[in-house]
N, CA and C of each residue as an Amber inpcrd file, in Angstrom:
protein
   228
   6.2100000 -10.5000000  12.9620000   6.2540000  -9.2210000  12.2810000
   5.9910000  -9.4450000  10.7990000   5.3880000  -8.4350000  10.2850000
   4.9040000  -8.9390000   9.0500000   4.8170000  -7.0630000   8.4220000
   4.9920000  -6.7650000   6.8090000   4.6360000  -5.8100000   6.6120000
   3.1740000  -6.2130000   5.4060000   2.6420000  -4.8650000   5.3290000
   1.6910000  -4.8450000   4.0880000   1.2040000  -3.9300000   3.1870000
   2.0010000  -3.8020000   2.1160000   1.8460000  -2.7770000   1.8080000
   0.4330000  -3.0490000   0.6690000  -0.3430000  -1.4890000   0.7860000
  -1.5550000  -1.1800000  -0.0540000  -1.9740000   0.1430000  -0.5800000
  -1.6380000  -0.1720000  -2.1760000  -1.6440000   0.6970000  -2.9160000
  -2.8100000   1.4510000  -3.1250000  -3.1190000   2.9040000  -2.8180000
  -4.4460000   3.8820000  -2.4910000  -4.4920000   4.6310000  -4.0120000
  -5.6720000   4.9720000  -3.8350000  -6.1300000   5.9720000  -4.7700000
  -5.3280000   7.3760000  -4.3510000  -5.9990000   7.7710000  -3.4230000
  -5.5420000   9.1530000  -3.1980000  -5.3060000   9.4180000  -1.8000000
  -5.2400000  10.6350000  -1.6020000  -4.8310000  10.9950000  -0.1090000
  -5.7700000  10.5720000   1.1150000  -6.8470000  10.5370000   1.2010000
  -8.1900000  10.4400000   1.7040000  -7.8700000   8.8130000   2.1860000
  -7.7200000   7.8760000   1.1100000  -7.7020000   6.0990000   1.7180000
  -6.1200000   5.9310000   2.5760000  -5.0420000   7.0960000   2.1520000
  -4.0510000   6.8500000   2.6320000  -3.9660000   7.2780000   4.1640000
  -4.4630000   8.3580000   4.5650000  -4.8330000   8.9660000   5.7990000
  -5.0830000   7.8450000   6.6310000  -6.5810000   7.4800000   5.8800000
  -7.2030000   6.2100000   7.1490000  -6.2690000   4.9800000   6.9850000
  -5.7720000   4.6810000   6.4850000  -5.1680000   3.2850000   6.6500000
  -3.8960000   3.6010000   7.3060000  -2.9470000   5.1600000   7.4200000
  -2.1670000   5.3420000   8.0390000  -2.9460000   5.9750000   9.4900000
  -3.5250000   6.5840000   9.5740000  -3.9620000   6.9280000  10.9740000
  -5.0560000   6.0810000  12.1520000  -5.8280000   5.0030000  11.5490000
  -6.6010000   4.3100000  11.9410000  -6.1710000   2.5720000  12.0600000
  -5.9830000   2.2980000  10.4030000  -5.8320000   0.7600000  10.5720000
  -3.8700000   0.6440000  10.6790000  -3.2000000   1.3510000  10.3790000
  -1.6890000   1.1930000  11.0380000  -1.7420000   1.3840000  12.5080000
  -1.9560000   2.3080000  13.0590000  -2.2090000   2.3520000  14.7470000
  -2.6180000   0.8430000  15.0020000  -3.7400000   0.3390000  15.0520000
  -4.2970000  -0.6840000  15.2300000  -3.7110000  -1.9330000  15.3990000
  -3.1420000  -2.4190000  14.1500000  -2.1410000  -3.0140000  13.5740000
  -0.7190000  -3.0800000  14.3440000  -0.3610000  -2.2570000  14.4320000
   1.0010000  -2.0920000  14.6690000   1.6660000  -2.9000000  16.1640000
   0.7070000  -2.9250000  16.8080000   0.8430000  -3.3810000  18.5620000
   1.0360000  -5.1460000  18.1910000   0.0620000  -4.9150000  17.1690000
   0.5810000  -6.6090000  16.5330000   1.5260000  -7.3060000  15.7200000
   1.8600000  -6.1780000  15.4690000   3.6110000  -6.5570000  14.7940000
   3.3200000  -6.6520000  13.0640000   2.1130000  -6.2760000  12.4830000
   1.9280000  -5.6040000  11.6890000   1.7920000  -4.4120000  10.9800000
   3.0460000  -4.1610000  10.1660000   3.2250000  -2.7460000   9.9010000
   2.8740000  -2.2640000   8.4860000   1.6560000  -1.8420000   8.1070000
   1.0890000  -1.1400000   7.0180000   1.3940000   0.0010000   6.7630000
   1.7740000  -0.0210000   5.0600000   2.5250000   0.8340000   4.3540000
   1.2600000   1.3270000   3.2940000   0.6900000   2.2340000   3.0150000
  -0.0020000   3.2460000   2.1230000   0.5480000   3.7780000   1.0950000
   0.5970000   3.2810000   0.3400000   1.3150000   3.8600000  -1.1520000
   0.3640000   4.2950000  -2.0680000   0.3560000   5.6630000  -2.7080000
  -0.2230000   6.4030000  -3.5900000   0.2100000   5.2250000  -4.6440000
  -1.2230000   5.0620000  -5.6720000  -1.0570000   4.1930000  -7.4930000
  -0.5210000   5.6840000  -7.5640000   0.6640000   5.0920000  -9.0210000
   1.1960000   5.8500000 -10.2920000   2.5790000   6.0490000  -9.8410000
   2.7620000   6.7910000 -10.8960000   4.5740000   7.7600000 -10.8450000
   4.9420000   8.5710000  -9.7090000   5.7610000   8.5800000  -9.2830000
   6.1790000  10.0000000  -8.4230000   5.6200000  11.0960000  -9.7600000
   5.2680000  12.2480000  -8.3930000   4.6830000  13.4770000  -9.2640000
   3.2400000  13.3710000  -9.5040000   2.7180000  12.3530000 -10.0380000
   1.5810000  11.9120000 -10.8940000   0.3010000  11.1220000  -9.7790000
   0.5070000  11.4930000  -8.4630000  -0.0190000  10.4230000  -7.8090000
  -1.3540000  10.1970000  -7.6450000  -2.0500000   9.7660000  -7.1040000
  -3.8110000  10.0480000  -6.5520000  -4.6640000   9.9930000  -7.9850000
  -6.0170000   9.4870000  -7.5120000  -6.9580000  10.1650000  -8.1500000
  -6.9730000   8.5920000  -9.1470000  -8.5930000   8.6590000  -9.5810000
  -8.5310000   7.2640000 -10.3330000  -7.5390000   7.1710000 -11.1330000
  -6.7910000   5.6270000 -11.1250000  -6.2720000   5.3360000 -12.9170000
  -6.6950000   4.6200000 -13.3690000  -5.8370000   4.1540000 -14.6120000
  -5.9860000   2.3720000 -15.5560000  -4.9630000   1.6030000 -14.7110000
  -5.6530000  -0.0430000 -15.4060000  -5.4180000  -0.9160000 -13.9920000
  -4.3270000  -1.0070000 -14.5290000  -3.2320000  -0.9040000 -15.9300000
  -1.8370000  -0.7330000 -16.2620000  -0.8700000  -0.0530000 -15.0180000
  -1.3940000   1.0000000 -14.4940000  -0.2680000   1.6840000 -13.3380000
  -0.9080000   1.1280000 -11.6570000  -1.7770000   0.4590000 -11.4290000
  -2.1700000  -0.2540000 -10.4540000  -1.4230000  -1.5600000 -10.4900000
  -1.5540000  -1.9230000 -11.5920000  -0.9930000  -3.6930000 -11.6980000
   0.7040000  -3.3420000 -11.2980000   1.1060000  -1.9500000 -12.3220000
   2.4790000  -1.9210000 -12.1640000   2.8220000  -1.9320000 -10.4180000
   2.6690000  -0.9140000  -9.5270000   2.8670000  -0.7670000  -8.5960000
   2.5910000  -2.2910000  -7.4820000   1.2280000  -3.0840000  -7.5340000
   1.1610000  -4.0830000  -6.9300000   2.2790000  -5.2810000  -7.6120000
   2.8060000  -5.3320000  -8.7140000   3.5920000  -6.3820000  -9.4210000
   5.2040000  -5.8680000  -8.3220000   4.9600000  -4.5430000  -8.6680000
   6.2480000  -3.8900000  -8.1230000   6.6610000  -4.3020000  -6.4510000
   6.0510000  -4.0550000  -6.0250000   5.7080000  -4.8740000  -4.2700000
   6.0550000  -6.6460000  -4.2150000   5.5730000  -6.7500000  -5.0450000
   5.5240000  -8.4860000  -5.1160000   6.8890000  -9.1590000  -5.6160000
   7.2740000  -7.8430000  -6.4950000   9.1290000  -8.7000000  -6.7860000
   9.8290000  -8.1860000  -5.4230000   9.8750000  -7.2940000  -4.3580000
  10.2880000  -6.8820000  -3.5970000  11.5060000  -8.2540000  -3.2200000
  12.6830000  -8.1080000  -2.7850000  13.2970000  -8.9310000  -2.1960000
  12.8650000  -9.1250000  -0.6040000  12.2590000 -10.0470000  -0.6080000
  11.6600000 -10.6970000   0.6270000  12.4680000 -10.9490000   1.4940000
  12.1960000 -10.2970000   3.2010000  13.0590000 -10.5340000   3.8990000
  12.1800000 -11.3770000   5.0680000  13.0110000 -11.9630000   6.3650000
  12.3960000 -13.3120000   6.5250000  11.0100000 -13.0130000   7.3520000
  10.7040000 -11.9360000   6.9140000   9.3640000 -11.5420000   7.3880000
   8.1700000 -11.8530000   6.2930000   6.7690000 -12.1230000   6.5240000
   6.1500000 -11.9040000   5.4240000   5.6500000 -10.7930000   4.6570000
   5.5670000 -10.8000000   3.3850000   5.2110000  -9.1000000   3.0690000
   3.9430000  -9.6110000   2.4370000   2.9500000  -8.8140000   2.4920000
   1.7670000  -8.8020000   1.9470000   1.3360000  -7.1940000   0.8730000
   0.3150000  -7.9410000   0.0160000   0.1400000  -6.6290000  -1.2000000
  -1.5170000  -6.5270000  -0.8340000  -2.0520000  -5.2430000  -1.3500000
  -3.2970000  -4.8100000  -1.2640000  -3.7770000  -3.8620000  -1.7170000
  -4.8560000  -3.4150000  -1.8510000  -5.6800000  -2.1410000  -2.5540000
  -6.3520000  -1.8520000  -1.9470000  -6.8080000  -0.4510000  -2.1670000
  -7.8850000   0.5380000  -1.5040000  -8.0460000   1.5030000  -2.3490000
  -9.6780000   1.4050000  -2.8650000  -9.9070000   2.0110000  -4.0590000
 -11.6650000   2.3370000  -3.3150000 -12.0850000   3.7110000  -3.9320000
 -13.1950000   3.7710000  -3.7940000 -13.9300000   4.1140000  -4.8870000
């Protein structure tokens, strides 16, 4: 079991990676997480790589549990 979370632009990359590549995934004991870049409130839509970096840095201090966690992007 493994999770992975990957931080999206907007609603559109979050859809497919929750309705297509999580389905997919999941039978394999990989469970993908879609997270809007930015603030609550503020979400979607291009940013600066300042609130991208924040959110992927943010994932990466996560307290690791004895699963592996993985980080990622989806940007178009």
């Amino acid at each position: 079991m493994s999770n992975v979370y990957v931080v999206v632009e907007g609603k559109g990359e979050q859809g497919f990676l929750t309705k297509v590549v999580a389905a997919a995934l999941v039978r394999r004991g990989v469970y993908v997480n879609a997270v809007l870049v930015g603030k609550p409130g503020r979400k979607g839509g291009v940013r600066r790589w300042a609130s991208v970096r924040n959110d992927v840095v943010r994932f990466l201090k996560m307290d690791r549990p004895t699963y592996p966690v993985f980080v990622s992007t989806m940007f178009d």
